[in-house]
C-alpha positions in Angstrom: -3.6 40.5 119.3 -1.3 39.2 116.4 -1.6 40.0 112.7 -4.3 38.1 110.5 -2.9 37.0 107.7 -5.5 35.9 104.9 -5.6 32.0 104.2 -4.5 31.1 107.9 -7.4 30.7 109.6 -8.6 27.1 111.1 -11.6 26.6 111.0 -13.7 23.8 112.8 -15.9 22.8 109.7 -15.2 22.4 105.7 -17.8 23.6 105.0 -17.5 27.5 106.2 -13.9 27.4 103.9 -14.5 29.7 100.9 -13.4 28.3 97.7 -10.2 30.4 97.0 -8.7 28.4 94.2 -6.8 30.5 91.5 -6.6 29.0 87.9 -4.6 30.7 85.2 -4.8 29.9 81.5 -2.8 31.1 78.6 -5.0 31.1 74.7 -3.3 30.6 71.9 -4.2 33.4 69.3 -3.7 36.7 68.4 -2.8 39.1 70.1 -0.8 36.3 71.9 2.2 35.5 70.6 2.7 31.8 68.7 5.8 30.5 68.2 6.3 28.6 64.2 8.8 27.2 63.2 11.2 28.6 60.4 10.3 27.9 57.0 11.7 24.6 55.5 11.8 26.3 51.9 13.9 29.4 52.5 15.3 28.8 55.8 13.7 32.1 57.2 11.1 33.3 59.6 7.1 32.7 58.6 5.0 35.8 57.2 3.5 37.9 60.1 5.5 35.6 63.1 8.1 37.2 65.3 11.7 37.0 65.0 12.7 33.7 65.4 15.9 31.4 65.0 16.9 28.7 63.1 18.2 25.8 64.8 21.6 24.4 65.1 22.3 20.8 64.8 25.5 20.6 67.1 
């Protein structure tokens, strides 16, 4: 007999298929990190933000 892989099977009604859905979702707030943008005043990084970089106009 062959190898069973998981998720291959047929099957002969809908009904007997498991629901095997997978949902992932990301949260905005701490300890995640947020991305802000860099302060219009004094060209530099927010308080408490992660290093971030100012952008170019090329």
């Amino acid at each position: 007999m062959g190898e069973r892989v998981p998720g291959n099977e047929l099957y002969s009604d809908a009904e007997e298929r498991e629901d095997d859905h997978l949902s992932i979702v990301t949260l905005e707030e701490a300890p995640f990190v947020i991305v802000e943008d860099v302060d219009p005043l004094s060209g530099t990084c927010m308080r408490n933000t992660v290093p971030c970089r100012k952008q170019l106009k090329l």
